[in-house]
VOBA-1610 file (N, C-alpha, C; in pm, whole numbers, padded with zeros to 5 digits, always signed):
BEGIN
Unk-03701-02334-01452Unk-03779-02454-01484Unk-03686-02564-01531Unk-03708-02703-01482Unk-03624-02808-01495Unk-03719-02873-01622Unk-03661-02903-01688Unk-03748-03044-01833Unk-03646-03196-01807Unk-03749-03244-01776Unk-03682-03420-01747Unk-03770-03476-01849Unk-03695-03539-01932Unk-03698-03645-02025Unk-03735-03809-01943Unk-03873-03832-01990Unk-03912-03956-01932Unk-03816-04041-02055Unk-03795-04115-01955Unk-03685-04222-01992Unk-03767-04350-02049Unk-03741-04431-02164Unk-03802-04571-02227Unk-03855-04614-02110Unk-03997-04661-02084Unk-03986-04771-02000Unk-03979-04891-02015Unk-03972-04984-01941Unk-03931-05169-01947Unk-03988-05180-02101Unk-03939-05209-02202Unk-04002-05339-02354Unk-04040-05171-02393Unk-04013-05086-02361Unk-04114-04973-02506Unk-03991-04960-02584Unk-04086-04928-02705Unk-03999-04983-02818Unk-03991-04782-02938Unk-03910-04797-03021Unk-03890-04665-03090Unk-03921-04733-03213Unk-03862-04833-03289Unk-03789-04862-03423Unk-03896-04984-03485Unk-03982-04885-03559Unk-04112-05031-03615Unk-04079-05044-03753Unk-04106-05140-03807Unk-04097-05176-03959Unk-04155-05088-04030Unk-04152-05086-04142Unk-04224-04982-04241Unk-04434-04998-04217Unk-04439-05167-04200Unk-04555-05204-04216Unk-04617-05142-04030Unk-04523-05177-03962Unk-04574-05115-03828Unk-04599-04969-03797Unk-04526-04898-03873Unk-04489-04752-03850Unk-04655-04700-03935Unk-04700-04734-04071Unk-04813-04736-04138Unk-04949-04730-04099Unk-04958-04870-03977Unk-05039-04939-03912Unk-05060-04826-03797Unk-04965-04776-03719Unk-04949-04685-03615Unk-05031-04571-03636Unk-04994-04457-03785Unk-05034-04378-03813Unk-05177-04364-03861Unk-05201-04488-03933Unk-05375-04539-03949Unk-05456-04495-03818Unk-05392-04584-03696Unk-05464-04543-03569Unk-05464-04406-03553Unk-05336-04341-03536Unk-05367-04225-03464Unk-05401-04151-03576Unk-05440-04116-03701Unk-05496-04039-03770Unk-05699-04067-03795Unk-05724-04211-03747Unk-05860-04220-03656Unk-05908-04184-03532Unk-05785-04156-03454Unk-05790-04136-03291Unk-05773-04001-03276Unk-05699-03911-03365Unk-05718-03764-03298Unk-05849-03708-03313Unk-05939-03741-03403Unk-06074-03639-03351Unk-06154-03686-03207Unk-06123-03845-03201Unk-06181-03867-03039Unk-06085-03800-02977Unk-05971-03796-02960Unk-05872-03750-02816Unk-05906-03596-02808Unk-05901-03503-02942Unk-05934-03387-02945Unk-06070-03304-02917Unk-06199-03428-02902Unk-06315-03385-02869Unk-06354-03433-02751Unk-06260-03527-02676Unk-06286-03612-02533Unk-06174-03555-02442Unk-06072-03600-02502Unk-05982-03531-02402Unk-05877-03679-02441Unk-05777-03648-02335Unk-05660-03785-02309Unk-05755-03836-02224Unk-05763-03798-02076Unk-05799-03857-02003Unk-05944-03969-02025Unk-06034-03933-02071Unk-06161-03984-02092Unk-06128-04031-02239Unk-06073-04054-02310Unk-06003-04200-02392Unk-05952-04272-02379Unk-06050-04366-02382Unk-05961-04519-02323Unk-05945-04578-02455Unk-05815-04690-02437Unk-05739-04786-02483Unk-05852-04837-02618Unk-05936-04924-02517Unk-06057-04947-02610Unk-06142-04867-02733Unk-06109-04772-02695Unk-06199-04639-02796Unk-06105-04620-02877Unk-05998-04642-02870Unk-05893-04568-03010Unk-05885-04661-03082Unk-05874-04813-03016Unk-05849-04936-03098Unk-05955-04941-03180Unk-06065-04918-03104Unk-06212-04941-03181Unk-06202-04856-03293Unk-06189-04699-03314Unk-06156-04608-03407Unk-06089-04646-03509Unk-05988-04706-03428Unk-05850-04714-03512Unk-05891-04823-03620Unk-05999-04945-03597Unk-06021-05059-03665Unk-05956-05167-03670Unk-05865-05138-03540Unk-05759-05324-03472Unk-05796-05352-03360Unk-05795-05420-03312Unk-05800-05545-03173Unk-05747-05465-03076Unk-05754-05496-02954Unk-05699-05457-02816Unk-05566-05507-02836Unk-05551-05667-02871Unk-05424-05718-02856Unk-05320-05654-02954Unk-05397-05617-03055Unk-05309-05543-03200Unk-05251-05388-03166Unk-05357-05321-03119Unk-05312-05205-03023Unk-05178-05222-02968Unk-05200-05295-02840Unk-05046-05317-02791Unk-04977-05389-02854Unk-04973-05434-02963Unk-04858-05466-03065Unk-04783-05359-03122Unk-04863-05307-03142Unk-04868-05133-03253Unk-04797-05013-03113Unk-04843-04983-02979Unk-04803-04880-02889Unk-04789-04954-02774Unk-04721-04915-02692Unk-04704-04959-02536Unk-04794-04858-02457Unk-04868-04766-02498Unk-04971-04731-02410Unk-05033-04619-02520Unk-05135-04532-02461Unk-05215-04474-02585Unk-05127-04315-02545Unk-05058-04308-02470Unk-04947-04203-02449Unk-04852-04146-02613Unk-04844-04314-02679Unk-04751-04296-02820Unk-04800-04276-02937Unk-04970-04259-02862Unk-05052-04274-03017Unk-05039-04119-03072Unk-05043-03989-03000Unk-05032-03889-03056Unk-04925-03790-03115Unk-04798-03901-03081Unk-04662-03829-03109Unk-04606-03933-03212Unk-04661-04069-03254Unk-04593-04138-03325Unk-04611-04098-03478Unk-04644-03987-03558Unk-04593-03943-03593Unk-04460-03841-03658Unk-04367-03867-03549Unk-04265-03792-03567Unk-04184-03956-03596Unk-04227-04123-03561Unk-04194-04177-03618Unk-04153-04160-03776Unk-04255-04087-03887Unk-04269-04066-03992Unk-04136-03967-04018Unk-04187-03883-03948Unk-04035-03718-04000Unk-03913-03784-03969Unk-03909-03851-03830Unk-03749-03896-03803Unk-03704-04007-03911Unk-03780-04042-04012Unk-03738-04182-04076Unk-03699-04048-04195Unk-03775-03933-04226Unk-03715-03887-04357Unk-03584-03761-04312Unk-03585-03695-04147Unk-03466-03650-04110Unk-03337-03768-04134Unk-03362-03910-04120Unk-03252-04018-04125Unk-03161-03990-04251Unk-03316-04003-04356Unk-03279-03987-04485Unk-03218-03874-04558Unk-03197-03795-04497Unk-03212-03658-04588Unk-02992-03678-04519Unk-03006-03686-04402Unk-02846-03691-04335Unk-02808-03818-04372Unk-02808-03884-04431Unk-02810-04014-04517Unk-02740-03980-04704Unk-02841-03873-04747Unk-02825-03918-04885Unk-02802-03742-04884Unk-02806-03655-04788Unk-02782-03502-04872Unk-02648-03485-04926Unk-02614-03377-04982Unk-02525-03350-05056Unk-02427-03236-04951Unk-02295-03259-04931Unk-02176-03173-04866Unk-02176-03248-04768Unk-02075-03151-04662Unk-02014-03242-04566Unk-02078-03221-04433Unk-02053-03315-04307Unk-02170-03306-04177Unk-02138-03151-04143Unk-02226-03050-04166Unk-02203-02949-04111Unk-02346-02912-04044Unk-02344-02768-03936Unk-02477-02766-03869Unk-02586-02762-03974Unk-02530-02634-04131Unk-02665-02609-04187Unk-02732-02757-04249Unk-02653-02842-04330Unk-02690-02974-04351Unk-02752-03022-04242Unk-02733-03029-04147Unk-02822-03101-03990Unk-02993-03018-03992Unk-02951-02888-03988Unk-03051-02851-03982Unk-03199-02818-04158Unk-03101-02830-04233Unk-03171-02888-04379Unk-03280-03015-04365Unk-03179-03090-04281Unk-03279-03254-04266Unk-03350-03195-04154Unk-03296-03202-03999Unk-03415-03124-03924Unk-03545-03062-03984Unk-03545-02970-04092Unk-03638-02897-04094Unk-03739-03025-04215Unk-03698-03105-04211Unk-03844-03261-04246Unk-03929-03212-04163Unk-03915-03218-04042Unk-03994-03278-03954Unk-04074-03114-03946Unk-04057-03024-03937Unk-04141-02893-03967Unk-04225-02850-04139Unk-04189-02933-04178Unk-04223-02943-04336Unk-04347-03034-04291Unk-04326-03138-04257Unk-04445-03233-04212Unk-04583-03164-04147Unk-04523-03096-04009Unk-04613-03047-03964Unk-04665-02915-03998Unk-04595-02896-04074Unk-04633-02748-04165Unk-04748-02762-04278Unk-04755-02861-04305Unk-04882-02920-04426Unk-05019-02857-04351Unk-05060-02862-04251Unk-05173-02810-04215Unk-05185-02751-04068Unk-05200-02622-04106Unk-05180-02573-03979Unk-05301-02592-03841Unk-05437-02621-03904Unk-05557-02631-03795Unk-05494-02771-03743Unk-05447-02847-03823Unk-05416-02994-03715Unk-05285-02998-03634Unk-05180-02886-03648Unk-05106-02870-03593Unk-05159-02823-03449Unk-05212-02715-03459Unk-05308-02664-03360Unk-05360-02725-03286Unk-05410-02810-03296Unk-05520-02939-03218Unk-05406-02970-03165Unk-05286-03039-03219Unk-05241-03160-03161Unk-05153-03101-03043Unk-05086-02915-03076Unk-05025-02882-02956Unk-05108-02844-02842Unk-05209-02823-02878Unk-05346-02810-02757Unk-05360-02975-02699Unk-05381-03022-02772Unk-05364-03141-02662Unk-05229-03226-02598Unk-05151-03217-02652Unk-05010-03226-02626Unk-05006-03103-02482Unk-05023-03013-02453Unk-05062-02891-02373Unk-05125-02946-02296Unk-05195-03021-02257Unk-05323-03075-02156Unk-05301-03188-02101Unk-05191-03243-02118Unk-05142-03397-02036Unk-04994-03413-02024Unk-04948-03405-01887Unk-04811-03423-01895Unk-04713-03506-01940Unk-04807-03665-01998Unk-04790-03791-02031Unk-04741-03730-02185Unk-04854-03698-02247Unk-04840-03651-02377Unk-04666-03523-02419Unk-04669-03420-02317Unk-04532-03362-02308Unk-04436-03486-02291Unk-04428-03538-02216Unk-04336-03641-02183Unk-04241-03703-02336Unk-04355-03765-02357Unk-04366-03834-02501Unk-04278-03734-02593Unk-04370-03598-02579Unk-04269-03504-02709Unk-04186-03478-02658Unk-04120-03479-02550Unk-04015-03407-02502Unk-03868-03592-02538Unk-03936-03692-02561Unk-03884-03840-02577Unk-03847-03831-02682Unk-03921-03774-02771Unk-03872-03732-02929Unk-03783-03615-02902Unk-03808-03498-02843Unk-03661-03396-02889Unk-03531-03447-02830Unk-03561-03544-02760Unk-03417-03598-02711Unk-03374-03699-02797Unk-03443-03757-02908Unk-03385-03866-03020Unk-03393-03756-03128Unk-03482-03655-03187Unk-03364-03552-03287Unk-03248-03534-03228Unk-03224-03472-03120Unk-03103-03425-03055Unk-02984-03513-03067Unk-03032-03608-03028Unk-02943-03758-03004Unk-02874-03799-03210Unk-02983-03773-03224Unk-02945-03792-03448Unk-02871-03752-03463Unk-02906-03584-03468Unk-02819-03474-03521Unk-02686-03479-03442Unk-02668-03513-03332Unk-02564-03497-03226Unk-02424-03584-03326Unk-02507-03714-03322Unk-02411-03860-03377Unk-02379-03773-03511Unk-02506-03714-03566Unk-02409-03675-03748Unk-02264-03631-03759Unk-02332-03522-03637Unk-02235-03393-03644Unk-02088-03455-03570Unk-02069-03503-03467Unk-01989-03583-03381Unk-01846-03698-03463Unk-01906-03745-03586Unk-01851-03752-03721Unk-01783-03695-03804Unk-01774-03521-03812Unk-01699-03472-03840Unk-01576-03446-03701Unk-01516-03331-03755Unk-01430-03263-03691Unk-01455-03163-03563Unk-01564-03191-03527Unk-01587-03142-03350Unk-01601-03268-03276Unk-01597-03206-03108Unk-01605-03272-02999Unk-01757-03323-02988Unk-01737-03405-02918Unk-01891-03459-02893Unk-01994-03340-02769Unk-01895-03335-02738Unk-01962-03180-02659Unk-02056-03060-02739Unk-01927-03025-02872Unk-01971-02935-02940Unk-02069-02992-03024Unk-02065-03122-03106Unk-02199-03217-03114Unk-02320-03204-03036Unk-02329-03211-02955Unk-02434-03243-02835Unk-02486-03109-02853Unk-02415-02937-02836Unk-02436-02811-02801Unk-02496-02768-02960Unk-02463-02826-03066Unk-02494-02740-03201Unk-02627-02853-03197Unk-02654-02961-03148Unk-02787-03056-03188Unk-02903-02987-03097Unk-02880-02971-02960Unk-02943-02915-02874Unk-03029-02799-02953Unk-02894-02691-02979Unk-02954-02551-03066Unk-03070-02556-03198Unk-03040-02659-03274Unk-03084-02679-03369Unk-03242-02724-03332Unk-03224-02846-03253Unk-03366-02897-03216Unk-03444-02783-03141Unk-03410-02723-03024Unk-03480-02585-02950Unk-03553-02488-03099Unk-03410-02433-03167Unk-03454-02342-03275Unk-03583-02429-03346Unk-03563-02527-03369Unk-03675-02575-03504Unk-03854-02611-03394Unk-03818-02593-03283Unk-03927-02605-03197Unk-04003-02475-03151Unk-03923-02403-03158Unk-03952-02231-03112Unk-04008-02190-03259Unk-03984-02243-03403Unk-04014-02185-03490Unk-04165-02243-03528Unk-04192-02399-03478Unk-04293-02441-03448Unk-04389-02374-03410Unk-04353-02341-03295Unk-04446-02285-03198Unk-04495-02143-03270Unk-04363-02031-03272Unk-04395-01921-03375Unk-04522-01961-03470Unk-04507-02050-03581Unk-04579-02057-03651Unk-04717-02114-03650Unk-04741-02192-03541Unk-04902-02210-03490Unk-04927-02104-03415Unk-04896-02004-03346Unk-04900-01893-03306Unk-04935-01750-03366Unk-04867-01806-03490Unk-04921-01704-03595Unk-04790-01567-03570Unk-04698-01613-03528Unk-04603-01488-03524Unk-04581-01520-03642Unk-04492-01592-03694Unk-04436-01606-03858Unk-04557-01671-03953Unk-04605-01648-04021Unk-04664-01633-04151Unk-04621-01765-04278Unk-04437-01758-04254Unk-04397-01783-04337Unk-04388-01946-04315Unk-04387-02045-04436Unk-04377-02211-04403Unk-04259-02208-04311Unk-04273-02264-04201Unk-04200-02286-04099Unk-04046-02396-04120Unk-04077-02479-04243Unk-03933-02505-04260Unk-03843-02416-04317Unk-03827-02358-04411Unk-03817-02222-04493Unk-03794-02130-04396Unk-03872-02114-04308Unk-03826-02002-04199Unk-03748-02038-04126Unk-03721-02187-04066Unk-03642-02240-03984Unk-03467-02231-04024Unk-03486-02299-04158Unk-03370-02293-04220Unk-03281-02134-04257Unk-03373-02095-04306Unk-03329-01969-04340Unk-03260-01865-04188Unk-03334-01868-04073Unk-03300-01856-03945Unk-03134-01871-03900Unk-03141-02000-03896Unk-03033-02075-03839Unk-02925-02080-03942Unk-02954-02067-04065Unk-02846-02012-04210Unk-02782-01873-04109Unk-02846-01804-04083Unk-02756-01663-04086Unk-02636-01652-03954Unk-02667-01782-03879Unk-02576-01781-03785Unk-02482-01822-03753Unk-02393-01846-03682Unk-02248-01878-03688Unk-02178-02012-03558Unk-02287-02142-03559Unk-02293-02196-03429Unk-02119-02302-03438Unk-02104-02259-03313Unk-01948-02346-03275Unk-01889-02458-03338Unk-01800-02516-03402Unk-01766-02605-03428Unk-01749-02605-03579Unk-01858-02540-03666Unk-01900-02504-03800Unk-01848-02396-03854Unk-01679-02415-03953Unk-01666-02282-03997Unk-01627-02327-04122Unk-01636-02224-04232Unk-01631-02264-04382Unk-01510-02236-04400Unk-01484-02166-04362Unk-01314-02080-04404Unk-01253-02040-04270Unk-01094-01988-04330Unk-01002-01947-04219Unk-00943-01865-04256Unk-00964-01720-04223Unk-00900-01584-04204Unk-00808-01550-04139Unk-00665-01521-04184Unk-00555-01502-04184Unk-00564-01360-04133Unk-00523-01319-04019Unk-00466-01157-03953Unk-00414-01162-03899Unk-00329-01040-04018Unk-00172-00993-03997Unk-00185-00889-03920Unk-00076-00815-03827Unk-00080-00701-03721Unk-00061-00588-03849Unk-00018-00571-03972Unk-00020-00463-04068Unk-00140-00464-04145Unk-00231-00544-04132Unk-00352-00547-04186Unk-00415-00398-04155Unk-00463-00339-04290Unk-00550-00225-04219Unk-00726-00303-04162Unk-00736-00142-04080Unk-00918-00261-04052Unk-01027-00270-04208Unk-01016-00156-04256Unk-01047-00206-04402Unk-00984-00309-04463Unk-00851-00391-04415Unk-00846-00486-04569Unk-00923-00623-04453Unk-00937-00604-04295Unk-00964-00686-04216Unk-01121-00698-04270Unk-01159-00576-04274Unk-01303-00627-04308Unk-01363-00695-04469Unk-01259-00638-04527Unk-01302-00693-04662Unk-01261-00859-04652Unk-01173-00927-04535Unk-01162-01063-04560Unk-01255-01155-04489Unk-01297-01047-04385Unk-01412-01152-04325Unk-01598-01129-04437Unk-01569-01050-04494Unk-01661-01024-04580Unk-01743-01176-04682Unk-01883-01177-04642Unk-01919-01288-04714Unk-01854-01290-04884
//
């Protein structure tokens, strides 16, 4: 299976003011019980604006089509993933990347029946995938630039952002699924803690050819 990332089209826009980003979420937190009891298709433009309590013309001020109304919430997580790789504490490493990453599963972790809804309908329109799949390519693209800052290649950037975003999406899914139980950021983090991804090493272990394998193992020893 191939995943193609719909690309910006002509004037669509990512980056709204605080007061726009607000305004956005007003709508679509009026608009998911219509989209979720009608469908995408049989919601029109007009019906969300109407919901939403702005103008047609204010609408398209606010979204370039009603495609952004159900994912522009990750507007919200990506402004506090910014923050968290912004103001956390140590140096760009994957688990720090994925510390801030896991915002955006903390967010959607607050309630799991509306998580539910929204990947069921996200599930039912390829417009709507599109859209989320527009967002895992701007986490990806974040985390990539953090990491790309330290002391790896932009390659190995690109390969530890990739991992990170997949992992924190699979743990998503796990957890509206009901495989894990556990708050899905917490599980996310804790996950991707135990592993050892390229580019990211804390220390450097010295082996000598007289080393026994006991003193070898006691140095790679946490």
């Amino acid at each position: 299976m191939v995943l193609m990332v719909r690309p910006p089209l002509p004037g669509e826009r990512d980056d709204f003011g605080s007061d726009d980003l607000e305004a956005r979420l007003a709508v679509r937190r009026a608009a998911m019980p219509l989209l979720i009891e009608h469908g995408y298709d049989a919601t029109s433009v007009d019906a969300i604006a109407s919901v939403g309590g702005v103008s047609r013309r204010s609408f398209f001020r606010l979204f370039d089509g009603k495609h952004q109304v159900v994912s522009c919430d990750h507007g919200r997580y990506h402004e506090k993933v910014l923050a968290a790789l912004q103001h956390g504490n140590g140096g760009r490493t994957p688990r720090r990347a994925a510390v801030a990453l896991s915002e955006v599963l903390r967010g959607f972790g607050e309630d799991l029946k509306a998580a539910r809804e929204r990947q069921a309908l996200i599930a039912s329109h390829s417009l709507l995938q599109a859209e989320e799949l527009r967002w895992s390519a701007r986490y990806r693209a974040t985390i990539s630039g953090f990491l790309s800052d330290n002391a790896v290649t932009t390659v190995e950037a690109e390969y530890i952002a990739g991992g990170l975003v997949a992992a924190a999406e699979k743990t998503l899914r796990d957890w509206i699924d009901g495989i894990i139980d556990r708050e899905p950021a917490e599980a996310f983090v804790a996950a991707v803690s135990g592993l050892a991804p390229r580019g990211g090493h804390d220390r450097v272990v010295v082996v000598e050819s007289a080393l026994s394998a006991e003193e070898i193992r006691r140095r790679l020893a946490p």
